[in-house]
C-alpha positions as CSV (number, residue, x, y, z in Angstrom):
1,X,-27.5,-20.8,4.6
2,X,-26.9,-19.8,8.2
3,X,-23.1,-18.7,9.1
4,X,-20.3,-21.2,9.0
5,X,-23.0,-24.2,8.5
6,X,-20.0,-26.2,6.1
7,X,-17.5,-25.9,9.4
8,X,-20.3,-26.6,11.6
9,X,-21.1,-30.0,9.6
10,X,-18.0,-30.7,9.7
11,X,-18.1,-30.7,13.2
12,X,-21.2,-32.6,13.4
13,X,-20.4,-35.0,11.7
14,X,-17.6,-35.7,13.7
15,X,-19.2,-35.6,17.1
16,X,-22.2,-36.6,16.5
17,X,-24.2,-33.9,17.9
18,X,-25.5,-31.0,16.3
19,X,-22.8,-27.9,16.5
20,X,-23.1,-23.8,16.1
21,X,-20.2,-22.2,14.4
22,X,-18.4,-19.5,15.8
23,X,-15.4,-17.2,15.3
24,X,-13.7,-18.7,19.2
25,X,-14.8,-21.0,22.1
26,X,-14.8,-18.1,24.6
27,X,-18.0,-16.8,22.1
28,X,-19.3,-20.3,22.4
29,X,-19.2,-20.6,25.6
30,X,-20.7,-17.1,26.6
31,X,-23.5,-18.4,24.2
32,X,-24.1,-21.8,26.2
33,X,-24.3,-19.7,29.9
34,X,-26.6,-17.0,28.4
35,X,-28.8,-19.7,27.1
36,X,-29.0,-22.3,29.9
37,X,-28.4,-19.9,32.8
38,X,-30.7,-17.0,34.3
39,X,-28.6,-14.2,35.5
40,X,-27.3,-14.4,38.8
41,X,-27.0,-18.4,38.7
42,X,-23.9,-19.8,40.8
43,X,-21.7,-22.0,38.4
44,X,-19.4,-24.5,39.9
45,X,-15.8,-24.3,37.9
46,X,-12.5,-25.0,38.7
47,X,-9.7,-22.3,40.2
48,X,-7.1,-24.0,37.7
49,X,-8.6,-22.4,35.0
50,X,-7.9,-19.4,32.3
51,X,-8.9,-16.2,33.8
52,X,-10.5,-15.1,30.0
53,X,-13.1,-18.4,31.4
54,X,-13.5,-16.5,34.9
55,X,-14.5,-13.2,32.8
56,X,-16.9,-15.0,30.2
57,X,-18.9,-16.5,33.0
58,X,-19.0,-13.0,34.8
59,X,-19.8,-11.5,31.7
60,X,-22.6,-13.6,31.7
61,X,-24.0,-12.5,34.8
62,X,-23.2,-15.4,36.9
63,X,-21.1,-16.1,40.5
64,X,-18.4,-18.2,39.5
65,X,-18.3,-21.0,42.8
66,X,-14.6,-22.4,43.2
67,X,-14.7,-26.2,43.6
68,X,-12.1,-28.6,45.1
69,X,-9.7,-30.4,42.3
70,X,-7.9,-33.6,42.5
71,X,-3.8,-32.8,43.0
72,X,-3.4,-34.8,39.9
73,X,-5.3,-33.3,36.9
74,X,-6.2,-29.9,38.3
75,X,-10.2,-31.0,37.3
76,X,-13.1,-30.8,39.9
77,X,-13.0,-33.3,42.0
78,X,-16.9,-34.1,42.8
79,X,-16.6,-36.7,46.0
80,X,-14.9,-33.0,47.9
81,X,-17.3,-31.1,46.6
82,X,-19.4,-30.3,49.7
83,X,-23.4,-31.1,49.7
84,X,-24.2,-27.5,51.0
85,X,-21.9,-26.4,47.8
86,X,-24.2,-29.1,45.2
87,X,-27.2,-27.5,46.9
88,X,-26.7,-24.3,46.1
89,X,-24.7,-23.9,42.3
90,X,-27.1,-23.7,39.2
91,X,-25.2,-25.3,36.8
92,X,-21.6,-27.0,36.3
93,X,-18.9,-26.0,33.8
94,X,-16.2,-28.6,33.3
95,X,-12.6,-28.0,32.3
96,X,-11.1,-30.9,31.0
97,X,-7.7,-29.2,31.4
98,X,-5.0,-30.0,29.0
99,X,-7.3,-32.7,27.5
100,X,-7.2,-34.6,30.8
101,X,-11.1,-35.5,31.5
102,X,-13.1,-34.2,34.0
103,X,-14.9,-36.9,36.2
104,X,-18.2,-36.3,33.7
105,X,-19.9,-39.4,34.3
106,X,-20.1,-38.4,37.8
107,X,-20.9,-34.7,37.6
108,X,-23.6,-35.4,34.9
109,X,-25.4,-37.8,37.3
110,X,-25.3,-35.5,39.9
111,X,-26.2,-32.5,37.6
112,X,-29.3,-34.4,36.5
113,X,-30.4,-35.5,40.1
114,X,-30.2,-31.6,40.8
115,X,-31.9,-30.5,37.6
116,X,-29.0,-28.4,36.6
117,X,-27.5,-28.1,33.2
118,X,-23.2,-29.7,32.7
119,X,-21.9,-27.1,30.1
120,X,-18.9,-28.3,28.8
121,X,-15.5,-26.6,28.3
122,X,-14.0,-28.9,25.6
123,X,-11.0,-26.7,24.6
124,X,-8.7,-28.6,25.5
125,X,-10.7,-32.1,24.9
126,X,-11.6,-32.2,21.0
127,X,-9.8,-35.5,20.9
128,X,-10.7,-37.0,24.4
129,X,-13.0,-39.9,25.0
130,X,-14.3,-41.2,28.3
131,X,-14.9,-45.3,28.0
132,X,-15.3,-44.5,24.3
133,X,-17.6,-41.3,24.1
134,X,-16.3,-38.5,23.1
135,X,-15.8,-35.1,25.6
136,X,-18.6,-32.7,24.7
137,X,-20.9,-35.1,24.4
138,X,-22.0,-35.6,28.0
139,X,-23.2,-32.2,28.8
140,X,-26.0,-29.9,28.2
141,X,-23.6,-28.0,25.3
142,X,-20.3,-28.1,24.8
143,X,-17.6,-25.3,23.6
144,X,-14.5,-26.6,21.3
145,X,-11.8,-24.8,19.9
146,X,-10.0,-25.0,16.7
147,X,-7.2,-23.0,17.3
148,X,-6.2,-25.6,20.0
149,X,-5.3,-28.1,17.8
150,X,-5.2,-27.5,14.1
151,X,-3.0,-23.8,14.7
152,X,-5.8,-21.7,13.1
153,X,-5.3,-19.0,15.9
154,X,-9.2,-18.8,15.5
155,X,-12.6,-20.9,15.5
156,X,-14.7,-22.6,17.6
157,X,-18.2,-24.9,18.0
158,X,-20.6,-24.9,20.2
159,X,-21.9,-28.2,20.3
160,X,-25.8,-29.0,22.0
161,X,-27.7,-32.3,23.1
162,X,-31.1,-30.9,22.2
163,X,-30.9,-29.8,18.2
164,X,-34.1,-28.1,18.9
165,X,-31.8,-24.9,20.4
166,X,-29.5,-24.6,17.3
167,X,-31.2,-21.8,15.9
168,X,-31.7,-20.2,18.4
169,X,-28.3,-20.4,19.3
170,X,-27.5,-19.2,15.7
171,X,-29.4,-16.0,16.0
172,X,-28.4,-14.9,19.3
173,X,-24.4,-15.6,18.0
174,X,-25.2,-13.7,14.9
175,X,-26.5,-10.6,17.4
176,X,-23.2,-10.9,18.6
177,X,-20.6,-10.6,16.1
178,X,-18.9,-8.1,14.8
179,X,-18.5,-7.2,11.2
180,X,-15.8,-8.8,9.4
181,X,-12.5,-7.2,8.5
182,X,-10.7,-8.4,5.5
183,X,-7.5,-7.2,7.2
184,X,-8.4,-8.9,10.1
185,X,-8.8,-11.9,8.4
186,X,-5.7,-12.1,6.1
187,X,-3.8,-11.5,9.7
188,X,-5.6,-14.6,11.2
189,X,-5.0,-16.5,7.8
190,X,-1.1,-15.8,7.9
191,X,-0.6,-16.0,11.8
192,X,0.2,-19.6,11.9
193,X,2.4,-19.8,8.8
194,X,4.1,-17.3,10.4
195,X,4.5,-18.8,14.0
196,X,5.3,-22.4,12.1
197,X,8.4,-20.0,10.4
198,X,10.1,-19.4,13.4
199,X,9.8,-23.2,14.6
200,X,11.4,-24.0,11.9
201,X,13.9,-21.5,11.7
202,X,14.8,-21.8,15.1
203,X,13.6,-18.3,16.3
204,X,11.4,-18.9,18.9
205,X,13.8,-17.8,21.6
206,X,14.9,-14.3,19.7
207,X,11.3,-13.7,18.8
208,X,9.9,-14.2,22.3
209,X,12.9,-12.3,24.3
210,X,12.3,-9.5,21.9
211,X,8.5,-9.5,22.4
212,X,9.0,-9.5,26.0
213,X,11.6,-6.3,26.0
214,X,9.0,-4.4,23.7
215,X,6.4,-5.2,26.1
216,X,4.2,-6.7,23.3
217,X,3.1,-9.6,25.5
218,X,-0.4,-8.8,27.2
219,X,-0.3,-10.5,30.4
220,X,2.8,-9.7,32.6
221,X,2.5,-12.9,34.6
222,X,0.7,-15.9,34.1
223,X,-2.7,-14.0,34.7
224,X,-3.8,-10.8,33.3
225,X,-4.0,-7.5,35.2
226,X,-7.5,-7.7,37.2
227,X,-7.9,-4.2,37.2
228,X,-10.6,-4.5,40.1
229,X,-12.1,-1.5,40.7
230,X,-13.3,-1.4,36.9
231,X,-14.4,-5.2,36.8
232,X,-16.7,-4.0,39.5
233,X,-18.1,-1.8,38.4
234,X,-19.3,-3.9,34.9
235,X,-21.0,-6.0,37.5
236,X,-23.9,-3.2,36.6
237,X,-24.1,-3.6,33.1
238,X,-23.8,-8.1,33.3
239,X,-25.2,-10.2,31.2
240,X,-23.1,-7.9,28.9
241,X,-20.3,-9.1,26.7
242,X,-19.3,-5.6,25.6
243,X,-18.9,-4.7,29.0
244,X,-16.8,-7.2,30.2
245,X,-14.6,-7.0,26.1
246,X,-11.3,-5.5,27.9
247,X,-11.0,-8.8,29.9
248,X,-13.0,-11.6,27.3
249,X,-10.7,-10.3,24.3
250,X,-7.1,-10.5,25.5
251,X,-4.8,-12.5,23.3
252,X,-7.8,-13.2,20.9
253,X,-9.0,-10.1,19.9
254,X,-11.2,-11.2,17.4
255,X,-13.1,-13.7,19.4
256,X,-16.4,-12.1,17.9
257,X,-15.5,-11.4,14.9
258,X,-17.4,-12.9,11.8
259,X,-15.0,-14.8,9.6
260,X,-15.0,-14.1,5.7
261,X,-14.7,-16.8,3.4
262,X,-11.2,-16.7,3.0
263,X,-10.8,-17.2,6.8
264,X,-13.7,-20.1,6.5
265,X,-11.9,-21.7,3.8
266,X,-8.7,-22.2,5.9
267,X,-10.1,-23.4,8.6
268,X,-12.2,-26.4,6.4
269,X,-8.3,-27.0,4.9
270,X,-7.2,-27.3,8.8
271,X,-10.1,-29.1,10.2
272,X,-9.5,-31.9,7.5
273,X,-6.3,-32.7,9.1
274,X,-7.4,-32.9,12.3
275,X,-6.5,-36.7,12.9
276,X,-3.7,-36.3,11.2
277,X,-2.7,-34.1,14.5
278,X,-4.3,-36.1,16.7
279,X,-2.1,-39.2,15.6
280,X,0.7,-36.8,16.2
281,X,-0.2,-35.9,19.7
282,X,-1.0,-39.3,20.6
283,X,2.3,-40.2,20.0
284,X,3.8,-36.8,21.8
285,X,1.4,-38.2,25.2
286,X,3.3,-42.1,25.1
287,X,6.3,-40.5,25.0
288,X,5.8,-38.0,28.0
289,X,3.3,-39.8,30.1
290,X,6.9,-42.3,30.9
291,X,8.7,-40.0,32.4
292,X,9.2,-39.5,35.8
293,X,7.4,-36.3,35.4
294,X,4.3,-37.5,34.0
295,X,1.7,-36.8,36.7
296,X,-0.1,-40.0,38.2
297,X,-3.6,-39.3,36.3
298,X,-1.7,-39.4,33.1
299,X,0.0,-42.6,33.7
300,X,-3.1,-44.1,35.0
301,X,-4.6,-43.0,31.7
302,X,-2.2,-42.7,28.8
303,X,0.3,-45.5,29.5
304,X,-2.2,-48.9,29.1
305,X,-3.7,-47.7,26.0
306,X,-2.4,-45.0,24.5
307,X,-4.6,-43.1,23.2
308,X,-4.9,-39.7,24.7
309,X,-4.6,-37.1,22.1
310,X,-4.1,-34.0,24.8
311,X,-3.4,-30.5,23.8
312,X,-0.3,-30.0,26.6
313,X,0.5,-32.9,28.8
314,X,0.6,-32.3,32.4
315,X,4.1,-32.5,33.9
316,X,5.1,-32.1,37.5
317,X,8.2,-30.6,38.6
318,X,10.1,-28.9,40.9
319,X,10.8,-25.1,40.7
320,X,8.6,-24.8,37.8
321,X,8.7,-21.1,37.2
322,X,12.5,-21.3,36.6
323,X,11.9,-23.9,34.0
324,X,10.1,-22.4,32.1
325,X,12.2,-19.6,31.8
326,X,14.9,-21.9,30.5
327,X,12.6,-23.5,28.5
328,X,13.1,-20.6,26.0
329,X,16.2,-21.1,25.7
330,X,16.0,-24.2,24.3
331,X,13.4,-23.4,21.8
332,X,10.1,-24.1,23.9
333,X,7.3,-21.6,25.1
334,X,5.7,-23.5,27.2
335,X,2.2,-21.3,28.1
336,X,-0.9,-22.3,29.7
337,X,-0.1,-22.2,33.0
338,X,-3.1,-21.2,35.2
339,X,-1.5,-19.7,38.8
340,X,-2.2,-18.5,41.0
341,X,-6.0,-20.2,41.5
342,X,-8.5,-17.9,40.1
343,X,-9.6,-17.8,44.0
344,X,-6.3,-16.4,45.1
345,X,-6.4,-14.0,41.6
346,X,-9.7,-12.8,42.0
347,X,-10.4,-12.6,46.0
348,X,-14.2,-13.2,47.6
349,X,-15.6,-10.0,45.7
350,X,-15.7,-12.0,41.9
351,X,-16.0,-15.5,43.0
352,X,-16.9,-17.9,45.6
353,X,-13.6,-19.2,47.2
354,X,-13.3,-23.1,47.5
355,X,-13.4,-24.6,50.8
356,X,-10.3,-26.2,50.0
357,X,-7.7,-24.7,47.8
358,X,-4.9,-26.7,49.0
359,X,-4.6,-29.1,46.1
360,X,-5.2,-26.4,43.6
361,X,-2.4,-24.2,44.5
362,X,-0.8,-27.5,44.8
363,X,-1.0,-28.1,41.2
364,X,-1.2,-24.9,39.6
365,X,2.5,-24.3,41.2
366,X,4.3,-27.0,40.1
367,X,2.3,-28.5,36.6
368,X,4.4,-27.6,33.5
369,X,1.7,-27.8,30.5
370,X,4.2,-29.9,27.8
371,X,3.3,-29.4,24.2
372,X,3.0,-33.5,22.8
373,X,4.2,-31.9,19.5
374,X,7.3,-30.6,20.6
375,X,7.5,-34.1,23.4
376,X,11.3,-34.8,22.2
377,X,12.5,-31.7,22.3
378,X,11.2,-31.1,25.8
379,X,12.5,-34.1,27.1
380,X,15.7,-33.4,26.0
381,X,15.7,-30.1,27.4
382,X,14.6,-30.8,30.7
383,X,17.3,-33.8,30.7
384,X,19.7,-31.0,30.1
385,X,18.1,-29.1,33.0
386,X,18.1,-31.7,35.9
387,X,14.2,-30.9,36.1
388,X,13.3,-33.2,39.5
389,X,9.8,-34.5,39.9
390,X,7.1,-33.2,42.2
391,X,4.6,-36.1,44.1
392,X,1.9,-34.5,46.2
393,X,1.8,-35.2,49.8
394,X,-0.5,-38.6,50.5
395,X,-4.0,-37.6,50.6
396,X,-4.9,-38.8,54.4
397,X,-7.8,-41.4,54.1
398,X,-10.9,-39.3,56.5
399,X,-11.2,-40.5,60.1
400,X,-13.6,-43.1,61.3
401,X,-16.3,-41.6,63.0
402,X,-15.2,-42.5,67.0
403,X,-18.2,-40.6,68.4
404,X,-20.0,-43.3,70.7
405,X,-24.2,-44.1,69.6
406,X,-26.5,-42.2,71.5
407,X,-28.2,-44.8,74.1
408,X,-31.9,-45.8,72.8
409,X,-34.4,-43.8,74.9
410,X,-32.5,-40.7,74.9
């Protein structure tokens, strides 16, 4: 019985399409650009983005092509996207960040009048629907996470619209794992049941101050260290997730590592209350999404029905970086935040820079990612905290074209 086949049923079953186990989305991802990508293939992603996504698809051996986003969601915004840019990417790797959609209906009718493959990031999305079809269903293949929703701290799918490629998706995941660590896994089993302690103990605040004197934290900022001169020089050794490990690996060190059964077992337990935390988030979303700083796509979406079940909810505000230092304060680590652009992070050497990064800076420096779990508490808190709300400048409608017609006969 291939590895993880009970999870991946699960999964299946649930989606509808047929779906790989493996040990983190990151791996499930890799998997999806190794297989539907030739090395060297321009992908077209989204600056506002994790920078572990930026290193997966240059571990892959691909040129990561910046598109424009919408101001509102942070997601590619196809209509900006310019027809010398369509013309020349390979492939197209959605985001759907925070849960929020990406425009797929659009990019999967212009992915299939270019022959190109949509690989879906569904991270963030295992409980989004566009007019009733569920994210990851759209695409070519699709990556989900677990530990996005269920706190497992650990497994992913990969989910794929032709079932003919599961095997062979199984055999080149199973080339890439490491071996299993019972350690490793009894870490991973008791990592949640620990972080849900100090929720409800009230320790966030101590526990994170002190993890941030002891330097125990691996990113600094909001982005990891490049460390540029290195990254270039695993440009050599790409397609090559080994090479590229330092970068794929960090805060998720076992993103290849084959699960035991103990591990397995959890996460079956988890995944079987899975609506159970969807209900819960839906009910975070109605409660955020009508307050003045719910961003305009989430209104537009989550207040006439209701029924966004997003992993953080994206807020707007003013002076966002001081926020969420008080934040902590009051209980609440907010995370997630994606700034600067990975554009502005990585420079023209690792990717493509958009042709118009306005609105993603834009976003990225003022969109608090607000846990739908923890929606009361943040309310409170940034009640408490005067947090103002931040609108984006009106988008200026494009000028009429005022150049006179050429006179017949010239």
């Amino acid at each position: 019985m291939p590895y993880g086949s009970r999870l991946a049923a699960m999964m299946t079953r649930r989606l509808g399409r047929e779906c790989v186990y493996t040990p983190s989305a990151r791996l499930a991802l890799y998997l999806a650009l190794r297989r539907w990508c030739r090395p060297g293939a321009r992908v077209l992603m989204s600056p506002v983005n994790d920078d572990v996504i930026l290193f997966v698809v240059l571990a892959a051996g691909l040129r990561p092509v910046q598109a424009p986003v919408s101001p509102w969601d942070g997601n590619i915004d196809p209509a900006a996207v310019p027809e010398s840019t369509w013309r020349g990417v390979d492939a197209v790797l959605t985001t759907n960040l925070y849960g929020m959609p990406d425009r797929v209906v659009e990019l999967r009718r212009r992915c299939d009048e270019l022959g190109i493959p949509l690989i879906e990031d569904a991270a963030h999305a295992i409980g989004t629907h566009v007019d009733g079809q569920p994210i990851g269903t759209f695409g070519t293949a699709a990556a989900f996470s677990l530990s996005k929703h269920v706190a497992a701290m650990a497994g992913g799918f990969l989910a794929v619209e032709d079932p003919r490629t599961r095997r062979e998706l199984e055999l080149l995941r199973d080339d890439l794992l490491t071996p299993r660590r019972l350690r490793d896994d009894l870490a991973t089993t008791l990592r949640p049941l620990a972080r849900s302690a100090v929720r409800t103990l009230h320790l966030v605040r101590p526990v994170w101050r002190t993890m941030q004197h002891l330097g125990m934290l691996e990113r600094d900022d909001f982005r990891m260290a490049l460390h540029a001169p290195r990254l270039s020089g695993c440009a050599r050794e790409a397609p090559s997730l080994t090479a590229y490990e330092p970068w794929v690996r960090v805060d998720l060190h076992g993103f290849r590592a084959r699960h035991g059964a103990l591990m397995r077992g959890q996460l079956e337990l988890r995944m079987a209350h899975l609506d159970d935390d969807l209900t819960r988030r839906r009910a975070g979303v109605t409660l955020l999404s009508g307050t003045d700083w719910a961003s305009q796509a989430l209104r537009d979406r989550a207040i006439p029905d209701g029924s966004l079940a997003l992993f953080r909810v994206p807020l707007l505000v003013h002076r966002r970086n001081a926020l969420l230092e008080r934040l902590v304060n009051h209980g609440v680590v907010a995370g997630y935040v994606y700034d600067p652009p990975l554009d502005d992070y990585a420079g023209a050497e690792f990717v493509e820079p958009s042709p118009d990064p306005s609105a993603a800076r834009w976003f990225a420096s003022h969109v608090l990612p607000a846990d739908p779990l923890l929606a009361r508490r943040i309310t409170k808190a940034l009640i408490k905290e005067q947090a103002t709300s931040a609108h984006h400048p009106p988008i200026p409608a494009p000028l009429p074209n005022t150049t006179p017609p050429t006179p017949l006969g010239q």
